[in-house]
Structure formats: structure tokens, C-alpha cells
C-alpha positions as CSV (number, residue, x, y, z in Angstrom):
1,X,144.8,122.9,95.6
2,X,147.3,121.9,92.8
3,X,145.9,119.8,89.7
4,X,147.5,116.6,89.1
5,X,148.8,115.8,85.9
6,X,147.7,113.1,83.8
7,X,149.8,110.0,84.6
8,X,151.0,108.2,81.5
9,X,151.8,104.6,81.2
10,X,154.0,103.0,78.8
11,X,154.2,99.1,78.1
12,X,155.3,97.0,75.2
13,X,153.1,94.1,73.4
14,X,154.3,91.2,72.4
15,X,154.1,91.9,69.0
16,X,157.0,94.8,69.4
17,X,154.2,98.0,69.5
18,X,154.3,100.1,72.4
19,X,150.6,101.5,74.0
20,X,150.3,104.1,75.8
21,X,147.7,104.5,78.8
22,X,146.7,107.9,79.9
23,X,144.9,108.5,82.9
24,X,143.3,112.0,82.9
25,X,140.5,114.0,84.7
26,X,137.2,114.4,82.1
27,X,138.0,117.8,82.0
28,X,142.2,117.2,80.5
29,X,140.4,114.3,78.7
30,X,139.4,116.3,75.9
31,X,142.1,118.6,75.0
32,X,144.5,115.5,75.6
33,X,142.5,113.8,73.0
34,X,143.2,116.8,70.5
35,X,146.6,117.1,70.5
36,X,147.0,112.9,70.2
37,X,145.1,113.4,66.7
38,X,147.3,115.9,66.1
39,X,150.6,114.3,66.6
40,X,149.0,111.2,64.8
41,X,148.2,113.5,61.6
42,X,151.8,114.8,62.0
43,X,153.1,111.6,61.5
44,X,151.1,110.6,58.3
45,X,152.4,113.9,56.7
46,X,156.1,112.9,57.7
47,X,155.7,109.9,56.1
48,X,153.9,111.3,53.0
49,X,156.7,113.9,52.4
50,X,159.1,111.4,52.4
51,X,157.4,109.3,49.6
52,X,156.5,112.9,47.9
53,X,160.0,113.8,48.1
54,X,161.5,110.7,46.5
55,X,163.1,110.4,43.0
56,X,161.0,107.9,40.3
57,X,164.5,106.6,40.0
58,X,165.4,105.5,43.7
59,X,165.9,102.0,44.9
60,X,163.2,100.5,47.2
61,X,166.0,100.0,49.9
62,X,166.7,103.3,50.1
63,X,163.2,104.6,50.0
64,X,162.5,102.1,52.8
65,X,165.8,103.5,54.8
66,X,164.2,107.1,53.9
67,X,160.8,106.0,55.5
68,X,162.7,104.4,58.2
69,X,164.7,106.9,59.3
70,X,162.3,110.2,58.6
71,X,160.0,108.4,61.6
72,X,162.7,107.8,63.6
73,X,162.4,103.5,63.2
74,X,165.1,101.2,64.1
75,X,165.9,98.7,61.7
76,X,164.9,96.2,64.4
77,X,161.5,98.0,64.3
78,X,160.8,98.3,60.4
79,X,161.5,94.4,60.8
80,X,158.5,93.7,63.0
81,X,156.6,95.2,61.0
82,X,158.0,93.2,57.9
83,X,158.0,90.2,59.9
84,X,161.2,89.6,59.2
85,X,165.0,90.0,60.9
86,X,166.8,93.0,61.4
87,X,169.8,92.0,58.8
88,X,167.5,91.4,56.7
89,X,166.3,95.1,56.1
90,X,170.0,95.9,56.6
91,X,169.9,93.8,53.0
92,X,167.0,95.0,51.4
93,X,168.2,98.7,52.5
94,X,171.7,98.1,51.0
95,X,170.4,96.8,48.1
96,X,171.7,93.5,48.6
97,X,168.0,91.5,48.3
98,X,165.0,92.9,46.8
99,X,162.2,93.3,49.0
100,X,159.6,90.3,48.6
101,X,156.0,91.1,47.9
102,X,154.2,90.4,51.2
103,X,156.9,92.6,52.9
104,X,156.4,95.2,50.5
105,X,152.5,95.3,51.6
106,X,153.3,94.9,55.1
107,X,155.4,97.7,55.0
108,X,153.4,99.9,52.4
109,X,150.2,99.3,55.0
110,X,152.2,100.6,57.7
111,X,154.0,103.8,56.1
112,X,150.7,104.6,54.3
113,X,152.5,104.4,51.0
114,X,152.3,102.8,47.6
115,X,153.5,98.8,48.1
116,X,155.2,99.5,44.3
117,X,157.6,102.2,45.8
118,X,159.1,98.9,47.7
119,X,159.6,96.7,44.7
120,X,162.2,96.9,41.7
121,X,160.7,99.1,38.7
């Protein structure tokens, strides 16, 4: 008898977040489970090597685009999770606006980061 593979469904919230559902036999369930924390874990160390890796002297627009772009985040993305516009991080990544507190937190929660790495030294 063949074994089925786990059937994965993808659907997007209303908030802009994407959940997936995995349907799985109790057997898969635990090894499925395994590599998920993995690939979680994975992306907190991306995200912690690109804050690592940053200069004391770079600009919070370009240590947002760095963070951005290491996790692979569309602009559109990284904005709601701002809650803000798209050209607006286009600005604050340009350098054009500075990055206003409550952003900088929302963003710092999100990327697991220091929220002073998003604000002007």
C-alpha cells in the first residue's frame, strides 16, 4: 500500500500573515513537528546575523532593507507589519524619513531585534 503524504494547506489572514495547515498521520506528526522548529530557529538566526553583521555606523533604513531582504520580505510585507504603506518603507529605507518610534517597535518585535537599531543615533 503506498503512504500518503501529508496534505498542506496554505491561506492568507486578513491581517497579511499566511498559516499553514498540515494534515498528517500521528506517526509523520512528530517528525513533521521537528523539522517546523527547525526551520523556525533557522529564521531567528538569519535575522540575528543580519543585525550581528551590521556596522554601528549604518542608517536604520538600510538596516531595515538588510532585515528585509535577508528574510526574503517584500516591502509591501515589512509594511504590514509596520502598519504602514509600502512607499513608506521605500522612504524610511532610502533614508528619506526616519522611522517613527511605534514602527521602530513593531518592527524590532517582529525581527527579534534591538528597536534602537531602527532609529537615528
Amino acid at each position: 500500500m503506498l503512504k500518503k503524504s501529508p496534505r498542506i494547506i496554505r491561506q492568507t489572514t486578513s491581517d497579511g500573515f499566511v498559516v499553514f495547515t498540515i494534515r498528517a498521520s500521528k506517526g509523520e506528526a512528530d517528525a513533521l513537528e521537528r523539522i517546523l522548529e527547525g526551520a523556525g530557529m533557522l529564521l531567528d538566526f538569519a535575522a540575528r546575523d543580519a543585525v550581528e553583521s551590521a556596522s554601528l555606523e549604518e542608517r536604520p533604513g538600510a538596516a531595515l532593507r538588510r532585515l528585509r531582504t535577508r528574510l526574503k520580505l517584500t516591502q509591501r510585507e515589512v509594511a504590514l507589519i509596520a502598519g504602514t504603506t509600502q512607499a513608506r518603507i521605500s522612504d524610511w529605507e532610502s533614508g528619506l524619513r526616519e522611522i517613527p518610534p511605534e514602527a521602530a517597535l513593531a518592527l524590532a518585535a517582529y525581527f527579534n531585534v534591538a528597536a534602537s537599531i531602527f532609529r537615528p543615533a
